[in-house]
C-alpha positions in Angstrom: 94.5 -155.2 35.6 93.9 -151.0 35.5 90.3 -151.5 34.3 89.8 -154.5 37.4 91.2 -152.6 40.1 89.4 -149.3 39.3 86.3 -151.1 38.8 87.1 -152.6 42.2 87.5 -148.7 43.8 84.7 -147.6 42.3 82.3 -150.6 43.6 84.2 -150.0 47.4 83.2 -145.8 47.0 79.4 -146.5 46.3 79.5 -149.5 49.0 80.9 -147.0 51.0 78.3 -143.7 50.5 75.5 -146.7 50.6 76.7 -147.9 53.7 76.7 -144.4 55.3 73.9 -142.6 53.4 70.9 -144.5 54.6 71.6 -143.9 58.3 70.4 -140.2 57.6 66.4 -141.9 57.0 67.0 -142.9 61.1 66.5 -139.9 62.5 63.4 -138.8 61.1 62.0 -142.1 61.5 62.9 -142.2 65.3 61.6 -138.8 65.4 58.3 -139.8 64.2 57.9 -143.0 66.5 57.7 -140.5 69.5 53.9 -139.9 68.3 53.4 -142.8 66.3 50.2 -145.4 67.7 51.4 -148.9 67.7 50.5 -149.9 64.0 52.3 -146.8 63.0 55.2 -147.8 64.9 54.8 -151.3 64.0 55.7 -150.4 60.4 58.4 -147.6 60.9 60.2 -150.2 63.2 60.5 -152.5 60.2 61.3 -149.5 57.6 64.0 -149.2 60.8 65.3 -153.0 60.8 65.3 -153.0 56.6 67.7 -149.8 56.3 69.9 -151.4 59.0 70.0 -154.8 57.0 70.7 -152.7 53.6 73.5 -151.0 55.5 74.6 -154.2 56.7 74.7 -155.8 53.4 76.4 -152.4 52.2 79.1 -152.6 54.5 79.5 -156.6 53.5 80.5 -155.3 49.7 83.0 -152.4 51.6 84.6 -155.3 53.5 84.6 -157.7 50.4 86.0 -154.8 47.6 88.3 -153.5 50.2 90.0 -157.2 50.6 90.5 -157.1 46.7 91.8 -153.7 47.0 94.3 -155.0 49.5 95.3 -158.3 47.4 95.3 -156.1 43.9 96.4 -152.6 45.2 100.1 -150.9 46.4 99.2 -151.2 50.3 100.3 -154.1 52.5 97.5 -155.7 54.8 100.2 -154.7 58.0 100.2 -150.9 56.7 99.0 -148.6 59.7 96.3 -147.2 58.5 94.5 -150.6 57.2 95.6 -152.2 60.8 93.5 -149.1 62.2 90.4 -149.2 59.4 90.3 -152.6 60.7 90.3 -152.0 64.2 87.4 -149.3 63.8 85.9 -151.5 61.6 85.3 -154.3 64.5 83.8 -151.9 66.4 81.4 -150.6 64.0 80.5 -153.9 64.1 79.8 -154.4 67.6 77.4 -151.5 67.5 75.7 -152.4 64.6 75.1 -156.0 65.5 74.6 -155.0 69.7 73.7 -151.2 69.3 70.5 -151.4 67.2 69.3 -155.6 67.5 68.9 -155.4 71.4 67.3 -152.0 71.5 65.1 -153.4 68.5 63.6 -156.5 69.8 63.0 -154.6 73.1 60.5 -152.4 72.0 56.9 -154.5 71.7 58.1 -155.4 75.3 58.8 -152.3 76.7 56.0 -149.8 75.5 56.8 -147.9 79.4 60.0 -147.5 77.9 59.5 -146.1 74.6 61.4 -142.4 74.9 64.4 -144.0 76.4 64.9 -146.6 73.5 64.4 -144.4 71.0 67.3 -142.2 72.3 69.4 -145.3 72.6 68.7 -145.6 69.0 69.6 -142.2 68.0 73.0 -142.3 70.2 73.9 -145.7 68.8 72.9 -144.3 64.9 75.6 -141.5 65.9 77.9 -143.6 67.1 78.1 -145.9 64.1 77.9 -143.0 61.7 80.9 -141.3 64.0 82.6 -144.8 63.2 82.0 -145.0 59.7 83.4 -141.5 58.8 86.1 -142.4 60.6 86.7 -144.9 58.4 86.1 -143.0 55.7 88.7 -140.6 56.8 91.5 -143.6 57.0 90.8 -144.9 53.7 90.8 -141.6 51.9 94.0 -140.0 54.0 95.8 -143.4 54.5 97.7 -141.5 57.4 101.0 -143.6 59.0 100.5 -143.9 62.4 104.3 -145.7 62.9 
């Protein structure tokens, strides 16, 4: 069971930098769709939507291998800190799903309204990285809060 459960860590620590390190690419990607034409920014809004789906998908394998980490580790599901991780956790997904999809789809609608959804997108990319060190903080510290 040693060699299954440290597998299982191992998997939920690269799910974890995976699901965090890609969010870096956003910023110079928003930073060049200030002066990009429309084919340009076309194609960096997809390069835009595919590292949010990757991060997405990411963060489905840190759920999943944090679960079996749960079932097959020392820490009961009602511990504080994994009642907190999953608290934070909802809300990263909340601004994941609402921060970057609505400001997404709005902008071959909204050309007029290109500088303020672009720093919508850098606030919400803050936010959810704020959220997932967060997390990350909880799961290495495992702090009691009661």
């Amino acid at each position: 069971m040693g060699t299954f459960y440290t597998l299982i860590v191992y998997v939920h620590v690269v799910s974890a930098v995976v699901s965090v390190g890609p969010l870096v690419v956003l910023f110079p990607l928003i930073r060049k769709m200030r002066t990009a034409s429309a084919g340009e920014e076309s194609m960096l809004l997809s390069l835009f939507k595919w590292t949010i789906r990757f991060v997405m998908h990411a963060g489905h394998v840190l759920v999943v291998t944090g679960v079996l980490l749960l079932i097959f580790g020392p820490w009961p599901w009602y511990t504080s800190w994994v009642i907190v991780t999953v608290g934070v956790m909802m809300l990263s997904i909340v601004f994941l799903a609402r921060g970057f999809s609505k400001v997404l789809s709005r902008f071959p609608d909204e050309p007029e309204n290109r500088d303020s959804l672009l720093r919508t997108l850098k606030e919400t990319a803050w936010r959810y990285i704020l959220l997932l060190l967060i997390m990350l903080y909880l799961m290495v510290a495992k702090p009691s809060f009661w």
